[in-house]
ROKE-658221 format. One record per residue (C-alpha): x, y, z; residue number from 0; residue in three letters. Coordinates in Angstrom, 3 decimals. Example, Ala and Ser with C-alpha at 12.3 -4.5 7.8 and 13.67 -1.06 7.14 Angstrom:
((12.300; -4.500; 7.800); 0; "ala"),
((13.670; -1.060; 7.140); 1; "ser"),
***
This chain:
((0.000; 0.000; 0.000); 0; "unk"),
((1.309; 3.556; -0.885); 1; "unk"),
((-0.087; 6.502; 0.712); 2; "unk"),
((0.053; 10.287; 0.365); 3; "unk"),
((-0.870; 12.967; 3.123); 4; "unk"),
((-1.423; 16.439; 1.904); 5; "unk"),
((-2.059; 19.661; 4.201); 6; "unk"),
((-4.444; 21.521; 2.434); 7; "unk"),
((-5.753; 19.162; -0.246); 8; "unk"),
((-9.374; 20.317; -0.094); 9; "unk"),
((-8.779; 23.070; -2.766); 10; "unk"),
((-6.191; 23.962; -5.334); 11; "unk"),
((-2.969; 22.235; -6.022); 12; "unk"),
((-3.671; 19.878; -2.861); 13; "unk"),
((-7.120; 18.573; -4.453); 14; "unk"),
((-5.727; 18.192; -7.783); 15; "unk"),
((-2.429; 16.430; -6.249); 16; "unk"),
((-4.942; 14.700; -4.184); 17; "unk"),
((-7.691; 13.241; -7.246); 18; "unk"),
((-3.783; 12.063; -9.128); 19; "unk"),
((-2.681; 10.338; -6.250); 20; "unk"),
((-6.190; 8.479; -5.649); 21; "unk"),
((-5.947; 8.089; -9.550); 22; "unk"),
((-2.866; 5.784; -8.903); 23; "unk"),
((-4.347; 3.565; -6.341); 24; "unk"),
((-2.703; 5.908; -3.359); 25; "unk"),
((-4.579; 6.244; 0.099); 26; "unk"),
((-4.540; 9.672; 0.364); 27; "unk"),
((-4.976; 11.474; 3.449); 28; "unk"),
((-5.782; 15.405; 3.589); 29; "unk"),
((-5.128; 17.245; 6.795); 30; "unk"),
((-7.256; 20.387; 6.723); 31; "unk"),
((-9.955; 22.322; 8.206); 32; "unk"),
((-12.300; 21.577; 5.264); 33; "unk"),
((-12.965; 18.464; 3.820); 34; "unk"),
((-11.458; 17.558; 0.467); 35; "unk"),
((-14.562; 16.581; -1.605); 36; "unk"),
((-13.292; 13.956; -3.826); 37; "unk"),
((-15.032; 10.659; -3.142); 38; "unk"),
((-12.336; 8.591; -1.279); 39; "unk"),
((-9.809; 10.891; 0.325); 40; "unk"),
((-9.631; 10.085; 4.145); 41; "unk"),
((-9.999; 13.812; 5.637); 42; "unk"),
((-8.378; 14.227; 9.056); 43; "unk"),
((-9.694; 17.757; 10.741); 44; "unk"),
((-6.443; 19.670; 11.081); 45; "unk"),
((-5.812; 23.248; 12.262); 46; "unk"),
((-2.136; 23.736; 11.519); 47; "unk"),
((-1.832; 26.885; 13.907); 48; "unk"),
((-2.615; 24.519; 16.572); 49; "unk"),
((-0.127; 22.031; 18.145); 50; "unk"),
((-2.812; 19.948; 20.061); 51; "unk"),
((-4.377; 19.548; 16.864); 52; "unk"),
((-1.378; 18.176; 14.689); 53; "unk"),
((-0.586; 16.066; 17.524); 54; "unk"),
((-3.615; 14.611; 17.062); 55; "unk"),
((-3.735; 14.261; 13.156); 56; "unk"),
((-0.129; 12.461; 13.644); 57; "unk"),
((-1.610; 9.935; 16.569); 58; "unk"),
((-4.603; 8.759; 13.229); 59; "unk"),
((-2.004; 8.765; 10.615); 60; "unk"),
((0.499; 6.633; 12.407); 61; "unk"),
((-1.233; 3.396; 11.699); 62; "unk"),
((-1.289; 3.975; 7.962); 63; "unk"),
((2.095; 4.698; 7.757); 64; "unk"),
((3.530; 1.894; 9.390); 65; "unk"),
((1.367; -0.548; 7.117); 66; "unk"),
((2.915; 1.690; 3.597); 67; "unk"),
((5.441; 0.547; 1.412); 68; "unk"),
((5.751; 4.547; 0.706); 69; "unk"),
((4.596; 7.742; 1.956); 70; "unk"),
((5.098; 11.008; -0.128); 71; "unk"),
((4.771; 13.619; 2.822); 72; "unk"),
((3.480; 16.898; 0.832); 73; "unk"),
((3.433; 20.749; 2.758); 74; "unk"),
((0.666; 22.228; 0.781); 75; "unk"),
((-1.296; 24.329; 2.760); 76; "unk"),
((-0.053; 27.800; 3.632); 77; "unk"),
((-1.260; 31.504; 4.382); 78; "unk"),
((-1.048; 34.337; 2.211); 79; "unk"),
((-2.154; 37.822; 3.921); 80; "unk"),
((-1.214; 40.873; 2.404); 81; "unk"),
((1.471; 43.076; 4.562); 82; "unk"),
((4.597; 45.180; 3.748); 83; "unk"),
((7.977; 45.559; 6.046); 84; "unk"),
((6.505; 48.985; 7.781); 85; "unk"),
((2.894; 47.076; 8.121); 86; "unk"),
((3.247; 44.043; 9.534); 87; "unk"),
((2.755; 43.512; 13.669); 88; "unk"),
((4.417; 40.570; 15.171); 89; "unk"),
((1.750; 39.203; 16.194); 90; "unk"),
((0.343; 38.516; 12.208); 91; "unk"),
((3.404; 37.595; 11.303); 92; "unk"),
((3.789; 35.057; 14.112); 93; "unk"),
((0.469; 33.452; 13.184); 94; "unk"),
((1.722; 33.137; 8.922); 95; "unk"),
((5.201; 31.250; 10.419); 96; "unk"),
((3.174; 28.982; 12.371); 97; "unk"),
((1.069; 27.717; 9.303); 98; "unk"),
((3.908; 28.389; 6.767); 99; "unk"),
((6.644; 26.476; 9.234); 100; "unk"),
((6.161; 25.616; 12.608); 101; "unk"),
((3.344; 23.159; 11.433); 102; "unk"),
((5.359; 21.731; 8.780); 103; "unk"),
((8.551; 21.147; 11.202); 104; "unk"),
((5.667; 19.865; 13.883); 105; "unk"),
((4.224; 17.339; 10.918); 106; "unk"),
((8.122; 16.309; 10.366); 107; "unk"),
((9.153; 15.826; 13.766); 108; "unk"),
((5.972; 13.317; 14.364); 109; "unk"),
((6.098; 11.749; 10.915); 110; "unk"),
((9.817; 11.227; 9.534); 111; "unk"),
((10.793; 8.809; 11.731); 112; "unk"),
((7.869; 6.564; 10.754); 113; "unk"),
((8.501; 6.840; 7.194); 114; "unk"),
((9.622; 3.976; 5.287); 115; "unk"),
((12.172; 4.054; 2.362); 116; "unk"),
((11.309; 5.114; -0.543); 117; "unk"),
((9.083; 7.953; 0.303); 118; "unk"),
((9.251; 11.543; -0.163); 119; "unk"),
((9.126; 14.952; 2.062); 120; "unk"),
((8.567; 17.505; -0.676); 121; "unk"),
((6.916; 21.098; 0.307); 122; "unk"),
((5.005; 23.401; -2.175); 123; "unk"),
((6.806; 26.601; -2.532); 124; "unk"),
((6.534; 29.496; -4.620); 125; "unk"),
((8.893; 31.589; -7.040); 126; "unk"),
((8.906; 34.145; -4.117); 127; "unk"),
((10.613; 31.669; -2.317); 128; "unk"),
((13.591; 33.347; -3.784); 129; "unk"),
((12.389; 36.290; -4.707); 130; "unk"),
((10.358; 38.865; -3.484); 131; "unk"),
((7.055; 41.536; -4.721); 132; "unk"),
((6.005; 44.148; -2.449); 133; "unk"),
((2.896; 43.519; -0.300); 134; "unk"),
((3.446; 39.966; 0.422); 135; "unk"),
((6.013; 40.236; 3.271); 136; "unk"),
((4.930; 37.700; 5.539); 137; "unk"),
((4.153; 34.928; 2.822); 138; "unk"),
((8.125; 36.013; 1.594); 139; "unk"),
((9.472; 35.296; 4.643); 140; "unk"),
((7.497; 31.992; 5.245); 141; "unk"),
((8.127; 30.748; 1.574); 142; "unk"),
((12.032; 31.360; 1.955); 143; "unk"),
((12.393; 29.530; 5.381); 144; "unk"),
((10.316; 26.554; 3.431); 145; "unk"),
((13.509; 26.625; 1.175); 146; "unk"),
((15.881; 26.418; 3.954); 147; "unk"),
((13.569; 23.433; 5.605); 148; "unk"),
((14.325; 21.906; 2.333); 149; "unk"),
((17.722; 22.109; 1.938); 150; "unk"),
((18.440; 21.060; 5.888); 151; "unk"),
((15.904; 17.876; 5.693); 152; "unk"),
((17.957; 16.796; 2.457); 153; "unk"),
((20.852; 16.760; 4.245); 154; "unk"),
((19.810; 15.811; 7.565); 155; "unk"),
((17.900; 12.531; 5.618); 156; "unk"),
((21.102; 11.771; 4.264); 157; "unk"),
((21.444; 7.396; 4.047); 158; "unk"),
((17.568; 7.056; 5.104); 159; "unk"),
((15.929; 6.478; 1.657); 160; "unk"),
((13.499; 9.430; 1.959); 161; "unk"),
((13.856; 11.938; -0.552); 162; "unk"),
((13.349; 15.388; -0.494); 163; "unk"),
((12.466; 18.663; -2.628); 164; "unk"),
((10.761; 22.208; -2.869); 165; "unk"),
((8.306; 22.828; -5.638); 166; "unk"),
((7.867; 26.052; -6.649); 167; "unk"),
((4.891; 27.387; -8.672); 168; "unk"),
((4.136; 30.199; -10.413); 169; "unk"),
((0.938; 32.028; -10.831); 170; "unk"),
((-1.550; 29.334; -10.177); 171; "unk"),
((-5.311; 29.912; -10.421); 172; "unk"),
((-6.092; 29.097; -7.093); 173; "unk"),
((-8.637; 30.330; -4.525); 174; "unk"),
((-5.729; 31.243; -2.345); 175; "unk"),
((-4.497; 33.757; -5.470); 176; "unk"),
((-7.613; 34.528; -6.197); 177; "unk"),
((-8.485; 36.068; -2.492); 178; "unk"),
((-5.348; 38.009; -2.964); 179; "unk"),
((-5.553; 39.841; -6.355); 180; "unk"),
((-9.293; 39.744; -6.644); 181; "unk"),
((-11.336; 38.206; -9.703); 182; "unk"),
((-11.049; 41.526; -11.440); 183; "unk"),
((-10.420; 40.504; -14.741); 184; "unk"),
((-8.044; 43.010; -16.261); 185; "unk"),
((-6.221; 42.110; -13.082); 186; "unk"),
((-6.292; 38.393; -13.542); 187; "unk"),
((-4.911; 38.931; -17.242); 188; "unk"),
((-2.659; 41.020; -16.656); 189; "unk"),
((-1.019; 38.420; -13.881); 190; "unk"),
((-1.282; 35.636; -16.168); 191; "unk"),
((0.592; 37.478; -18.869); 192; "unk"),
((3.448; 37.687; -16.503); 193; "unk"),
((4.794; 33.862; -18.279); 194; "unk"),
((5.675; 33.257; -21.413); 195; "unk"),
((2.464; 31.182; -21.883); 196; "unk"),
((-0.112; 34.631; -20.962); 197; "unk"),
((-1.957; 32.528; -18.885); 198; "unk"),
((-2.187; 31.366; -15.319); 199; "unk"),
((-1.300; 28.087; -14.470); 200; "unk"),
((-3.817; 25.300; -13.643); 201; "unk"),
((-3.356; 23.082; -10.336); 202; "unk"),
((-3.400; 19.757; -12.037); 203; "unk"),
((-0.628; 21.062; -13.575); 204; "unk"),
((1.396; 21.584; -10.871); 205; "unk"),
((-0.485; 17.886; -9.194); 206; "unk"),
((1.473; 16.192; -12.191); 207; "unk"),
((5.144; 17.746; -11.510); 208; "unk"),
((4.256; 16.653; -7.639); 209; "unk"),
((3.390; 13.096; -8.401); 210; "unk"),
((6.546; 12.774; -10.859); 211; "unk"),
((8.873; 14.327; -7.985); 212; "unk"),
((7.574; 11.611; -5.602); 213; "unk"),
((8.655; 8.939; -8.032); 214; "unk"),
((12.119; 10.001; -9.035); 215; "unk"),
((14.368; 10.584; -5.928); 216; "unk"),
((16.982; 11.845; -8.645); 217; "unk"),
((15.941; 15.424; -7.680); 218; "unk"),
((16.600; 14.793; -3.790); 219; "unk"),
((17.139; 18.516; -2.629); 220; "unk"),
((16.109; 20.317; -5.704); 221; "unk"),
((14.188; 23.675; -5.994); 222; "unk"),
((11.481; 22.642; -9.282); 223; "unk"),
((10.589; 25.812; -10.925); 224; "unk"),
((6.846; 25.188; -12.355); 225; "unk"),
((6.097; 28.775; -13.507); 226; "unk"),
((5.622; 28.470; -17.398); 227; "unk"),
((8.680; 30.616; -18.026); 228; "unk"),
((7.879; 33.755; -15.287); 229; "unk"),
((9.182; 37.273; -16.879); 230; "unk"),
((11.659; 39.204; -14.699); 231; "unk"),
((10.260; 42.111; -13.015); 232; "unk"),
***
């Protein structure tokens, strides 16, 4: 049995990662605060900004781990506010790290050592996870300490079989993006033109790089660009 757990797979790139994975035979878990809808995903009530809660989600998934052949571990879920360096109060940015990384190191610490060989730890960045745009400060930050997690786990994993890498998509019509530009459509046009393609990029898309990065442990502590050729600002 093979088995994927996704944070966030109840929209977006974790629902369409989520339908591929159940598409391969895959028990798929989604750990979330909403359900993923898809007939057959096993949805596990998850606040991420919570520690008692994670704990929790960990104690269910243990069983199915110890029964898989191979896990693929994917950090999907994250929060995007929008903030700039002089507006920004520690407090909202302390909430954004503890989605955007103290969950995922939380999920790590509980699940890694349970993971079998031949699975993967692979976390869904961004391109601003080494760059940045002005009035996304918090998600910046977040997104480039996801990097760093990357890079460490790859080396800390060293010799154990699990492999490791940091996705990172471009514009990606998701409800996430969506909530942060608006559905203006001028707007939404003018963002997907930002590619070489003039369009935004669908989540299956994405899904399909995720699923092919779980297979091939050739790209162990990569940073995947998925961004249909992003102009340069």
């Amino acid at each position: 049995m093979h088995t994927a757990i996704i944070t966030g797979a109840s929209v977006g790139i974790g629902r369409a990662t989520a339908q591929r994975f159940l598409g391969m035979g895959y028990r798929v878990y989604n750990l979330s605060r909403r359900p993923c809808p898809d007939q057959g995903v096993h949805n596990i009530a998850c606040d991420l900004a919570a520690t008692a809660s994670i704990a929790a989600a960990c104690r269910e998934l243990t069983p199915a781990i110890a029964d898989s052949d191979s896990v693929c571990l994917l950090h999907n879920a994250s929060q995007m506010r929008k903030d700039t360096t002089t507006d920004c109060d520690s407090d909202s940015l302390r909430q954004v790290l503890e989605t955007n990384v103290v969950a995922v190191n939380s999920l790590n610490q509980a699940l890694l050592p349970g993971l079998p060989r031949g699975s993967s730890l692979l976390y869904i960045g961004s391109t601003l996870s080494e760059k940045a745009v002005a009035g996304s400060f918090s998600y910046v930050i977040s997104k480039h300490a996801q990097l760093g997690m990357m890079r460490a786990s790859c080396q800390d994993l060293m010799g154990s079989g699990i492999h490791t890498a940091l996705i990172c998509p471009g514009f990606t019509d998701t409800e996430m993006l969506r909530t942060h530009i608006g559905n203006n459509p001028e707007v939404v046009a003018a963002i997907g033109g930002m590619n070489a393609f003039g369009r935004l990029i669908e989540p299956g898309e994405i899904a399909e790089l995720i699923v092919w990065a779980h297979g091939n442990p050739v790209i162990n502590g990569a940073v995947l660009h998925a961004n249909l050729g992003q102009k340069e600002a």
